[in-house]
N, C-alpha and C positions, 0 to 999 in steps of 0.2 A: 350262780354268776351274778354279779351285781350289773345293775344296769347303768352305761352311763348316762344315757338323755331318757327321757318319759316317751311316752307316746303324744301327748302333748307339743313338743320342744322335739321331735326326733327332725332330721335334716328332710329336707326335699328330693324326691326321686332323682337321679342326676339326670340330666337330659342326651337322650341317646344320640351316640357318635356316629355322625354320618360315616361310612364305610366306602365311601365313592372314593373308588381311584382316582388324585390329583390330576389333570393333564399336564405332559410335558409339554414347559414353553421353550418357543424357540427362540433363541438370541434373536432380540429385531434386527439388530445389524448386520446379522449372516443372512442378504437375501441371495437370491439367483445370482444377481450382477456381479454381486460381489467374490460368489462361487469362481463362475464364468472368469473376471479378470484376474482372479490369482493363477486360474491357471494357464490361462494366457502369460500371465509373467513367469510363471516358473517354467513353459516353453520358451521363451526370449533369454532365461536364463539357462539352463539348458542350450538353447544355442549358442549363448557368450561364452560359455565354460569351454565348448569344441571347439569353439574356433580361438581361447585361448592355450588350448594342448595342442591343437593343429595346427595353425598359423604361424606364419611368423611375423606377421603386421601387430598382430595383439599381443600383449605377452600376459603371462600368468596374474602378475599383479592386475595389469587393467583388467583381464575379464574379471577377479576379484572385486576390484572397485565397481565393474560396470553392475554387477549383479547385486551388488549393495545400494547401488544407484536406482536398479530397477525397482527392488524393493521401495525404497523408501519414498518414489515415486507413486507405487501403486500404492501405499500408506497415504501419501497424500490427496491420494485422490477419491480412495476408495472408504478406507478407514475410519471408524469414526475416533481415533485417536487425535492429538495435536498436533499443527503441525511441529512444533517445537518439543514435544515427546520424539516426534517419527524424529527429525534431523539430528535431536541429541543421541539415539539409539543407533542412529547412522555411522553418525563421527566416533562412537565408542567402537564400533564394529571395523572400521577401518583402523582405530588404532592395534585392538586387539589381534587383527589380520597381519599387523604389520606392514600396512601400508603407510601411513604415518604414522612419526613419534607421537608421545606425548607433549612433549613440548611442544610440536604443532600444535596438539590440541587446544593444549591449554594456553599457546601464546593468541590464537584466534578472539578471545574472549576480551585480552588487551589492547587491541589495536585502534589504528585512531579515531574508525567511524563510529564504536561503539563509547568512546570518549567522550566525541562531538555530541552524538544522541541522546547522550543521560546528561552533560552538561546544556545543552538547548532544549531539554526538556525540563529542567529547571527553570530556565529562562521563562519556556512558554505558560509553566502553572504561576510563577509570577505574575503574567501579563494577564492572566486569566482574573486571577487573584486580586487583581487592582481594579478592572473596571474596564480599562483603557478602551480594548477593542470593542465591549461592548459599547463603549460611548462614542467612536466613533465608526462603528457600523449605523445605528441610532439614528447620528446626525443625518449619516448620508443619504440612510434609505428615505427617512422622512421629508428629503427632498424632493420625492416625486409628487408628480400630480396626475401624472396618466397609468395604466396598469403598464405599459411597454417601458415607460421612466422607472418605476419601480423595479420590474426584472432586471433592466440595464443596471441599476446602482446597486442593486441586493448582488446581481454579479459581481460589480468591481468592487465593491466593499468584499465578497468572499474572495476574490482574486486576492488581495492587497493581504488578506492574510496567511497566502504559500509563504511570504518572508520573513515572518514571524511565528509561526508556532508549526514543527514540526510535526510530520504523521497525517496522511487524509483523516484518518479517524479521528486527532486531534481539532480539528479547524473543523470538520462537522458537529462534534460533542461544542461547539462555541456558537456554529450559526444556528442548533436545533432551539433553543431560548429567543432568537430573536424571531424565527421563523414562526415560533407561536405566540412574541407579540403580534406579529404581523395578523396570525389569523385570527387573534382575538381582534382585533381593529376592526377586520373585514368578514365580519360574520355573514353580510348580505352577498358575499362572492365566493362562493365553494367555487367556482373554476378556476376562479386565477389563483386561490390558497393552492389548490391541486397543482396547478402548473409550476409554481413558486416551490414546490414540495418535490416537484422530478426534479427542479431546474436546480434546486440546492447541492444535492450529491454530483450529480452531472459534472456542472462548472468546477467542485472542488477536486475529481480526477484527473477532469484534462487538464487543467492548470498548474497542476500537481510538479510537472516538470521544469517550470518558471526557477525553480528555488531546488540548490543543491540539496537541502533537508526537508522539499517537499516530499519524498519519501523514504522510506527504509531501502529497497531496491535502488535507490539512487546513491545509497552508501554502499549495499552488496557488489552493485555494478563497479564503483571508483576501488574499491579491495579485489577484487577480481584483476582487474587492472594492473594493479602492485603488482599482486603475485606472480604476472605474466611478466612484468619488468618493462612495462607499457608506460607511456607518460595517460595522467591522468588530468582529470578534470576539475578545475579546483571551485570555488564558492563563484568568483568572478566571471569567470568564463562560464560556468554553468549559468550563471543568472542573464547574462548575453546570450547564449545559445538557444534556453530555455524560455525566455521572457517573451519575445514573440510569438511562439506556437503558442503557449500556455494565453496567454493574452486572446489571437486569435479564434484559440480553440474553444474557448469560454464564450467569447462574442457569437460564433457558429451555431454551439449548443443553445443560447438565449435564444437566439431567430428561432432555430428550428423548433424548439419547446414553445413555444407561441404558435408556430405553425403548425405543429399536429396537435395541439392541444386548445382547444380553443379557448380566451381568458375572458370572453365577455359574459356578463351575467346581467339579469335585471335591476340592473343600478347604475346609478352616473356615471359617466366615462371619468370625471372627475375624482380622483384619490386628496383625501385629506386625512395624511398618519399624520399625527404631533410626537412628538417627544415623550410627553404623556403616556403613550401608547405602550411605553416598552418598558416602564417604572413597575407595571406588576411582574416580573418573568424578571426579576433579578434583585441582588441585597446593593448594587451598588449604582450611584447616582447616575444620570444620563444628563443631568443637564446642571450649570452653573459651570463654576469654576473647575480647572482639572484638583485634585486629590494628591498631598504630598506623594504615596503610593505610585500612582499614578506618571507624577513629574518623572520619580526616581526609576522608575523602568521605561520611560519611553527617553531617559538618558543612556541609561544601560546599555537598551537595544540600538540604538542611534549609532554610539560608539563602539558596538560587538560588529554592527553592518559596515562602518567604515573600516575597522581593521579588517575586517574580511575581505575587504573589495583592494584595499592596499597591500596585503602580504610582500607583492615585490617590493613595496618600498622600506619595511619596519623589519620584513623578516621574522615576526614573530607568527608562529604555525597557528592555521587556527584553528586547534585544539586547545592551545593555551587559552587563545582568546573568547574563547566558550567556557573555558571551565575558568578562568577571570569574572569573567561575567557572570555563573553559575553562582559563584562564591559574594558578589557583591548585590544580586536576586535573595540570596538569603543571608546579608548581613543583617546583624539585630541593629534595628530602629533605622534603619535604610531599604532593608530588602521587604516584600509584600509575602514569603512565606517563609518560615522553617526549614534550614537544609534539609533536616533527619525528617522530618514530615514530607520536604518533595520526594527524596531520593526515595522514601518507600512507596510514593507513585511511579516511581520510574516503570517505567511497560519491561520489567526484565525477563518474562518471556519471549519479547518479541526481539530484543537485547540477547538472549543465547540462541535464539533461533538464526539469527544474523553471523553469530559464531560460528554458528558449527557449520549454516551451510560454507561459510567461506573454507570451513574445514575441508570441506566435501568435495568443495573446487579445486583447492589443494591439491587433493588426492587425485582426480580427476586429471590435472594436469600433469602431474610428478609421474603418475602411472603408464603416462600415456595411451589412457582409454578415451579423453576426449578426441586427440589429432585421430586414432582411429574412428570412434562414431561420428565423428565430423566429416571425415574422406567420404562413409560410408553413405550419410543423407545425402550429402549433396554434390556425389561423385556426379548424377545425370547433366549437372552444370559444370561441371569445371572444367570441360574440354572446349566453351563455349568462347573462349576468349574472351574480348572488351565485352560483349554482349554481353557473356555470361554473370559478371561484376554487377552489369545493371539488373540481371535477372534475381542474382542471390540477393540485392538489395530490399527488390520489390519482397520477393522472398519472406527477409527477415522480417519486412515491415509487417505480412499476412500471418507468418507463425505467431509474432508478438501479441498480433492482434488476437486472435482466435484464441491465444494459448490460456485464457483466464476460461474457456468453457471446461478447461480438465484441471491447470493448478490452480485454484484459488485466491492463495499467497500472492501477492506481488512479490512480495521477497522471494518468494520460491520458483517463480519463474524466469527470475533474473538469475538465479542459483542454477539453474538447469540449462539455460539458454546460451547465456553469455558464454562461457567456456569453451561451448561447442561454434559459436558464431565468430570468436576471436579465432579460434584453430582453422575454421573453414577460409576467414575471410583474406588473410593471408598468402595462401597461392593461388586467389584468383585476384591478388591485384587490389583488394579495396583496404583500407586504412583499417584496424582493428579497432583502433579510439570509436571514429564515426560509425563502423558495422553496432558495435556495443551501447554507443551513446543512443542510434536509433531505433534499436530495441526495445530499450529503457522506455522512449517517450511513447512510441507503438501500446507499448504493456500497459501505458496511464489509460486505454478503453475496456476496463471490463464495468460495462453497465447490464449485460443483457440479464443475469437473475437477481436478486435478493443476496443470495449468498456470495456475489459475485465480488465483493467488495463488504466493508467496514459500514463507507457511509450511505451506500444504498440502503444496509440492513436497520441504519439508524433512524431514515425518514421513512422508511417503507410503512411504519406502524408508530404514529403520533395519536396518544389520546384524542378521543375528540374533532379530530381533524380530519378535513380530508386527503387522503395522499392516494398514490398510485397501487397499481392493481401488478404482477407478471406479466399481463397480456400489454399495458404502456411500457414497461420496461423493452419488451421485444419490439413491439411498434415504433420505439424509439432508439433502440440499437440496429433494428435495419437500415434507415438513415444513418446514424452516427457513425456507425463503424466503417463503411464505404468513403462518408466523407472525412473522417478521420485518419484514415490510411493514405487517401489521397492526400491530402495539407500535409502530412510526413512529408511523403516523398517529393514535395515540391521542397519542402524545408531543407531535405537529405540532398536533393542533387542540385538545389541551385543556391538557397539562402545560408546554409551553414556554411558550403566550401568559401563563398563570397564574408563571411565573419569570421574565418581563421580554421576551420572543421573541415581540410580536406577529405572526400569520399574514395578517393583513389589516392595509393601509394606511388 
């Protein structure tokens, strides 16, 4: 036999194979809990099904939708899916039921909030894009001299920007840059950087409801609306409605954030930020003259917010006047970005999640499984008369609140809630507009986790910096959420009816 290799050049012993049986892992995401609440829902579902073969309040369709419903509730809560996977798998599951068309489906995706939001978020990566706001958050903040001046104007400077850029998580992705000039300025004060760092996210939720496109949920809520054949809420009236809570509720959160948190450190009571200060944490100028860029979108926006606020008088919708402004945000050698470069920032996740829950509502309504789960929660009130109207109100105001410890979404809460709040609110006498509108503003408090929200999870964890811990976040939603439900319902039963928002029909 000829040899191939010498002894010399022959290969190396191979090294023996370990023979250890692999362990089987277990999917992290199947724990206990998650055991436990499917099958809680597939008992809730289970009960839907009887009582829609037995019944005659429910019928076949609804228990179909409702069980579809429950699911994709427990998807959203439980899941580690998207929510915008769960809702698309939803709306396919009701078409294929034949509970809606196709053409519902697919007309949900056209309609005009979805319009508005990819159009004004053109607008807002413009205004990004230019400078603007940061050159005038800049100016304003580096007007203080005390650490109490500072939080008050880093609020109104975030306040000022619900009416321009679209999305909490959009207008925190804007103050997180200046929030780390600020703390490189202020190296000798980790407490008031910390405070500045709760107080950021904070203000930008409650505020949230100032500005019709302060959030997605505030366009689920007004298409909810349509589809019920309800009058809606338009940019003007929202911004009147909204402008004082969001205002106040900003002002409440800075005290209070001062108050549990204490800002004084071993250093001068005296602040001195310059302009200087905020030239490292960005590419565009903060100080001199404004930037052609710059002029050309704070004309834009000027003109996109007055046809907004004038609709009765021009009559032109404003969708048009969004995606007008859209199209002149990205003209060449006028506009600050590329259309085909914004539009592939457009959030169109967050864009079909918005679709399809309106699909869902759809369904919900047409089925008539909401007027049944409606009767059903809040049947213990409804024999309650006048009373009762002020109880489902206080009601609404506590479910809204609370309801961010199980949906996440804001969209998704407004997707779930409102449907069921408009059906209820109606035989016991209160306005569906205001039951829905107060919802809405209720739902702008989910501070208590991290995950609770967009822009909590954005400042929760700043290089470098110091930010808050879980244990301020709860210390700071047990105040907040009591005093936040309270200033609702002052708003809900005396301030709104008194600016055009009757509470009672």
């Amino acid at each position: 036999m000829k040899l191939l290799y010498s002894s010399t050049n022959s290969p190396a012993a191979e090294p023996a194979v370990d023979t250890t049986p692999l362990p089987i892992v277990k999917p992290s995401f199947i724990t206990g809990k998650i055991v436990v609440s499917f099958f809680v829902a597939v008992l809730l579902i289970a009960a839907t099904a009887t009582a829609g073969l037995t019944s005659d309040e429910l019928s076949l369709e609804g228990a179909i939708t409702l069980s579809i419903f429950i699911l994709a509730i427990w998807a959203w809560v439980f899941s580690p899916l998207s929510d915008t996977y769960v809702s698309l798998a939803a709306a396919v599951a009701l078409v294929l039921t034949g509970i809606i068309s196709t053409d519902q489906f697919t007309a949900s995706l056209g309609t005009n909030v979805v319009w508005l939001l990819v159009a004004s978020v053109i607008m807002a990566q413009a205004l990004t894009a230019s400078g603007l706001t940061r050159r005038l958050t800049a100016r304003l903040v580096s007007l203080a001299r005390t650490p109490r001046q500072l939080a008050h104007l880093y609020n109104l400077a975030l306040f000022i920007t619900v009416y321009l850029v679209p999305s909490p998580s959009g207008r925190a992705a804007l103050a997180l840059p200046i929030f780390r000039a600020m703390a490189e300025a202020m190296p000798d004060r980790p407490k008031l950087v910390k405070a500045l760092g709760i107080l950021a996210p904070s203000t930008i939720l409650v505020s949230a409801v100032a500005s019709f496109i302060g959030a997605g949920a505030h366009l689920v809520t007004t298409e909810i609306l349509v589809g019920y054949g309800l009058e809606t809420i338009g940019f003007l009236e929202w911004m009147i409605l909204g402008s004082g809570l969001g205002l106040l509720a900003s002002l409440l959160v800075t005290e209070l954030v001062f108050a549990l948190f204490p800002s004084r450190d071993d250093a001068p009571e005296k602040l001195h930020i310059t302009l200087a200060d905020f030239e490292t944490e960005g590419a565009t100028p903060v100080r001199g003259p404004l930037s052609q860029p710059e002029k050309n979108i704070a004309l834009i926006l000027g003109v996109a917010i007055v046809l907004w606020c004038t609709e009765v008088w021009h009559g032109i919708d404003p969708v048009i006047v969004a995606v007008l402004g859209a199209l002149a945000a990205g003209a060449p050698r006028f506009g600050s970005v590329k259309l085909a470069t914004a539009l592939k920032k457009a959030p169109w996740p967050m864009l079909i999640f918005m679709a399809t829950t309106l699909a869902i509502g759809t369904a919900l309504s047409e089925s008539g499984a909401a007027t049944w789960l409606a009767e059903s929660i809040f049947a213990p009130i409804s024999g309650l008369g006048r009373s009762g109207a002020a109880a489902f109100v206080l009601l609404v105001i506590a479910l809204s609140t609370v309801a961010h410890l199980v949906i996440q979404s804001r969209s998704a809460r407004s997707a779930v809630l409102i449907p069921l709040i408009i059906t209820a609110a109606i035989p016991l006498g209160v306005n569906p507009v205001a039951a829905a509108f107060i919802s809405t503003a209720a739902a702008g408090f989910c501070h208590t986790l991290t995950s609770s929200a967009k822009p909590v999870a954005l400042f929760a964890s700043v290089d470098g910096k110091p930010t808050y811990t879980p244990s301020d976040l709860l210390k700071l939603s047990a105040w907040l959420a009591p005093l936040h439900a309270a200033l609702i319902a002052v708003f809900a039963f005396f301030i709104w009816p008194a600016l055009g928002l009757p509470l009672y029909l």
